[in-house]
C-alpha positions as a printed Julia matrix, in Angstrom:
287×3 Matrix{Float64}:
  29.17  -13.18   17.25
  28.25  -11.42   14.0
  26.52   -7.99   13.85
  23.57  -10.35   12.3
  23.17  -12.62   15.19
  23.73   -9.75   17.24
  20.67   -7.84   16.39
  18.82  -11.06   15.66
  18.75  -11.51   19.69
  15.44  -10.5    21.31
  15.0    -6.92   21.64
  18.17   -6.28   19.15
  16.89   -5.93   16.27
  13.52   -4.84   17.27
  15.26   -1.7    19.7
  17.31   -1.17   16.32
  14.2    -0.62   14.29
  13.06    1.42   17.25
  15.44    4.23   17.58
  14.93    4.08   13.26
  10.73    4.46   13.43
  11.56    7.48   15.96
  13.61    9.03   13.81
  11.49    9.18   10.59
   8.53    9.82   12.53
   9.8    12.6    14.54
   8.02   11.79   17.54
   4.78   12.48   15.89
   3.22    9.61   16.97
   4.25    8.57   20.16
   0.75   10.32   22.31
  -1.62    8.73   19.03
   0.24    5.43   19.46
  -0.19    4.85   23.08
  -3.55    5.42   23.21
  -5.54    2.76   23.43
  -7.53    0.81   20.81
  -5.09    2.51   18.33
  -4.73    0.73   15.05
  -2.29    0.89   12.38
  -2.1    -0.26    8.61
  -0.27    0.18    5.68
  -1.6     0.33    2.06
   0.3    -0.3    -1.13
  -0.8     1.24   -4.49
   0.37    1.55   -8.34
  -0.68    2.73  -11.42
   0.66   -0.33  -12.8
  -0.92   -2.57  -10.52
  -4.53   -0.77  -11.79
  -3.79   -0.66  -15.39
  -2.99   -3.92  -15.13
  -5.29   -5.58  -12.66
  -7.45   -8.28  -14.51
  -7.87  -11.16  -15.14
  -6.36  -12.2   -12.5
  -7.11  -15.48   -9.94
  -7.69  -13.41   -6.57
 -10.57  -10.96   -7.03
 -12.67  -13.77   -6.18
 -15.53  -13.55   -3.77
 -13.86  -16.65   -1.5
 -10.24  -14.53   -1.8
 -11.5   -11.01   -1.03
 -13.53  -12.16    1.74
 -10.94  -14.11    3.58
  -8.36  -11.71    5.78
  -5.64  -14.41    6.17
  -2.4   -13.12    4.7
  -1.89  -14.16    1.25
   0.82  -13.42   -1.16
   0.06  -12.29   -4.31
   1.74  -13.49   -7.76
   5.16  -11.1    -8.7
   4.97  -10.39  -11.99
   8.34   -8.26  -11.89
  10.8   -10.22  -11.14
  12.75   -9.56   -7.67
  14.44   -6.41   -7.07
  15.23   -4.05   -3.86
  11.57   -2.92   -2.46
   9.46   -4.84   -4.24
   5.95   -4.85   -2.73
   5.34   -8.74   -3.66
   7.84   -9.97   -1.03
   4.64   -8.88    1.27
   1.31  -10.44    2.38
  -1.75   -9.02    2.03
  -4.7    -8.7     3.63
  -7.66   -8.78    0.67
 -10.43   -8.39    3.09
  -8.99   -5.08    4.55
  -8.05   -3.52    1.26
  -9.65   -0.94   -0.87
 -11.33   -0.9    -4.01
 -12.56    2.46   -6.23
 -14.89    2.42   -8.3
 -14.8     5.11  -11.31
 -18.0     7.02  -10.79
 -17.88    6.79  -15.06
 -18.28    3.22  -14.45
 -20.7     3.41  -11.39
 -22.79    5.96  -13.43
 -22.58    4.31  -16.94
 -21.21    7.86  -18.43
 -18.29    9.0   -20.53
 -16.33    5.69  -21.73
 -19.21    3.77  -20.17
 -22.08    5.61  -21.56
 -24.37    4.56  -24.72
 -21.88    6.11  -26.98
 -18.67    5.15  -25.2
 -16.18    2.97  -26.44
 -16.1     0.39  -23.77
 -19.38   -0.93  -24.45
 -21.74   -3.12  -21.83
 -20.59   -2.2   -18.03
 -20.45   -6.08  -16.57
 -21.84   -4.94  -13.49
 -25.73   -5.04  -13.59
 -28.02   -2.28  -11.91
 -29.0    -4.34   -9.19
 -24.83   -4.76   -7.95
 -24.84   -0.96   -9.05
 -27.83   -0.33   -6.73
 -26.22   -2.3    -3.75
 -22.53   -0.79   -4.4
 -24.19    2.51   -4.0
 -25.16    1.36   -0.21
 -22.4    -0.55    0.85
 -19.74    1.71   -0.44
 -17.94    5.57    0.06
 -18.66    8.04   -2.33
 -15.78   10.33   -2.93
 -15.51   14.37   -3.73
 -15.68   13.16   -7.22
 -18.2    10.54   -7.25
 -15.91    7.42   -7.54
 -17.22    4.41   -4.6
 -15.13    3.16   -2.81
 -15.43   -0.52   -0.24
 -13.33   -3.03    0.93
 -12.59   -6.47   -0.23
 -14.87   -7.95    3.09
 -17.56   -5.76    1.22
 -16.64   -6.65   -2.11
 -16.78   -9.78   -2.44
 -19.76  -11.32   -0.78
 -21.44   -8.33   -3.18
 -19.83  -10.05   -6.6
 -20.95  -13.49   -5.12
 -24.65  -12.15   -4.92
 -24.27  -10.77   -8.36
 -22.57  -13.52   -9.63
 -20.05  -11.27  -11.25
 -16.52  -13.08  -12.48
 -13.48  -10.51  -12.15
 -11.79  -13.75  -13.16
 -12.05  -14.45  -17.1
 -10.6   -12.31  -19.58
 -13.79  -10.3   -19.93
 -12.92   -8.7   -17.03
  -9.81   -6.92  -18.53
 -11.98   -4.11  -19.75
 -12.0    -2.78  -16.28
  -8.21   -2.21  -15.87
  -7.31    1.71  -15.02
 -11.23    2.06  -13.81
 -10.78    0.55  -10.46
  -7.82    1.5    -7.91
  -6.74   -0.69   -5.85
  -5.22   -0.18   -2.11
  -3.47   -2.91   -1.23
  -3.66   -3.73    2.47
  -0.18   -5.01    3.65
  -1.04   -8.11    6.2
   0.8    -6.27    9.87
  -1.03   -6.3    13.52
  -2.14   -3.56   13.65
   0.96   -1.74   15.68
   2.95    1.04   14.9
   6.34   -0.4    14.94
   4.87   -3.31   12.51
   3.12   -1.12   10.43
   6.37    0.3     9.54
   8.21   -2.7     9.88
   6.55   -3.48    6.94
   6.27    0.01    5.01
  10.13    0.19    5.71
  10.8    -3.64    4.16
  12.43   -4.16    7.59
  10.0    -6.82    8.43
  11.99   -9.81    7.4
  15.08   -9.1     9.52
  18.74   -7.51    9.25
  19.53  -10.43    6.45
  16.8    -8.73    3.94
  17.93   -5.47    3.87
  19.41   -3.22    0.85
  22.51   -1.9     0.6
  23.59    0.84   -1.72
  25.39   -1.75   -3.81
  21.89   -3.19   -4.72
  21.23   -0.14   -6.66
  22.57    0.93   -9.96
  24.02    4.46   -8.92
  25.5     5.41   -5.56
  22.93    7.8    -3.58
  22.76    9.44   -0.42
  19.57   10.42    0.91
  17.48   14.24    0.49
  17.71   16.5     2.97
  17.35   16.62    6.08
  17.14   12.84    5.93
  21.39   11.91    5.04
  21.76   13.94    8.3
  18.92   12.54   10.89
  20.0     8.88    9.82
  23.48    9.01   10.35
  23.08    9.31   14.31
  21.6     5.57   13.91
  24.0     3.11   15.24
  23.2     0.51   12.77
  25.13    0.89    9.77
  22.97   -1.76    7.45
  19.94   -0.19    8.67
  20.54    3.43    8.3
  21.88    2.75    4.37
  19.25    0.92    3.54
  16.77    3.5     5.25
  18.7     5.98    2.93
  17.96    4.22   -0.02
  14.22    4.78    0.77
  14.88    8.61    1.38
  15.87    9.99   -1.93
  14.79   13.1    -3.76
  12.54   12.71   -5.85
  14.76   12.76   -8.85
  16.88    9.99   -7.79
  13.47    8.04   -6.98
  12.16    8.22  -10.22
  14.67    5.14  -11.29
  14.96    3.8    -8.01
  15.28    3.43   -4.77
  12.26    5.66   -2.69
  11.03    9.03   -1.63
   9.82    9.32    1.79
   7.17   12.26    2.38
   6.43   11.62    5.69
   3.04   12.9     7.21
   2.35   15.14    2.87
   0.17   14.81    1.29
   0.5    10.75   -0.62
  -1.1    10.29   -4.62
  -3.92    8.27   -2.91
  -4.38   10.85   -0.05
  -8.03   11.32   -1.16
  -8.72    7.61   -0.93
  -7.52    7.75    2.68
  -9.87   10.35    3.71
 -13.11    8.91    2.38
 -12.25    5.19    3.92
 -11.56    7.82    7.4
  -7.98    6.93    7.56
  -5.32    9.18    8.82
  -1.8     9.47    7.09
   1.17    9.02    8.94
   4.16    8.37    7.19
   4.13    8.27    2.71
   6.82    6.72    0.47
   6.58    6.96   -3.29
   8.23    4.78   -5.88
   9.71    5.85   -9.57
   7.65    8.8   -10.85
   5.11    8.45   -8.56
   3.29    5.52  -10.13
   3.31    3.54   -6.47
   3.39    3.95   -3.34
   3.34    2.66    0.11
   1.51    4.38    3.09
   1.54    3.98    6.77
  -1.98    5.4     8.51
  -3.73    5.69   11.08
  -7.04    3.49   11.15
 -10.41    4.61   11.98
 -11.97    2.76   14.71
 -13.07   -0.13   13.71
């Protein structure tokens, strides 16, 4: 029997992933994680993604409203940890709104450059209820908030009008998991899909080992497919920047401030080239 179809047995590959999760977590979570009615998510954001974000065919009411798992259209191309091999849930994830654009200031403003905000003052009015301010004054909701409010409005995120609002909304992408631990970062880890899908260092361009103390704590895992491709998503950030990923554990993540005001609790942070994205494990608030 094959190493595959070895861990592929029940409670192989799962106990494999185990012993992993315990390692990058450092025990951290084992008291939270137990305790019951505890819920876990991961998010996925990138400045890319943002700058980049309409038109597009899924910030529709119907699609943000609507929690079942959806994939969303890779415009990349594949390549080792790409995000788009997930599901999403729309209706869990999180959308900012630039308080420039909430408050019709700056770029916005009479003599800004970006002219007419398409969002009247009665969706402004109603986005100032529904959603999260922030320290800075940016709103933020979720896509079960956001898109019966665009329906209401009658607001089209859809057309190429729309594309005027790239870079003044960020987007946290809510990866589709059940609200566990391990599959939270089954997924964060790109684990989910089984020992077949995972990366080995010949996927990437240079050899790398991982940063310190991380080449160290990984080599006591007994899996050798799993522990290199867990290195390859525990570089320094240097060798991160072209690829590859940086895990951070429980630091402070780029969208840190986004995970406080929607009350969520950071667990475990990866980021991805110079920082532009990044994938999150948290804790969720109760629901």
């Amino acid at each position: 029997m094959s190493e595959t179809e070895q861990n592929a047995e029940p409670g192989g590959w799962e106990a494999e992933l185990g012993r992993a999760f315990a390692v990058l977590l450092a025990g951290r979570e084992a008291e939270r994680a137990a305790a019951a009615g505890a819920r876990y998510g991961v998010y996925h954001a990138s400045e890319t993604l943002d700058e980049f974000l309409f038109p597009n065919d899924w910030t529709t009411p119907d699609a943000l409203s609507d929690p079942a798992p959806r994939l969303l259209p890779d415009t990349d191309g594949p390549y080792p940890f790409s995000p788009w091999t997930w599901r999403f849930d729309l209706a869990g994830s999180l959308f900012r709104f630039d308080p420039d654009l909430v408050d019709r200031t700056g770029a916005w403003g009479p003599d800004g450059h970006k002219g007419d905000s398409p969002f009247g003052a009665g969706f402004t009015a109603e986005l100032r209820i529904l959603a999260t301010a922030d320290e800075d004054g940016g709103l933020l909701l979720s896509g079960a908030d956001l898109g019966p409010l665009l329906a209401r409005h009658g607001v089209d995120l859809g057309g190429d009008a729309a594309g005027k609002l790239n870079t003044w909304l960020t987007v946290l992408l809510r990866v589709a998991t059940d609200g566990t631990l391990h599959d939270a970062m089954r997924a964060a880890t790109f684990t989910e899909r089984g020992p077949d899908h995972l990366v080995s260092p010949g996927d990437l361009r240079h050899a790398r080992t991982a940063a310190d103390p991380w080449e160290e704590r990984l080599a006591a895992l007994p899996h050798p497919g799993l522990r290199d491709h867990l290195r390859m998503l525990s570089l320094d950030r240097k060798d991160a920047r072209s690829e590859g990923g940086h895990y951070s554990g429980s630091a402070p993540w780029l969208w840190s401030d986004l995970l406080d005001t929607a009350g969520c609790t950071l667990v475990a942070g990866w980021s991805f080239g110079e920082s532009q994205a990044g994938t999150a494990v948290v804790w969720l608030p109760a629901a």
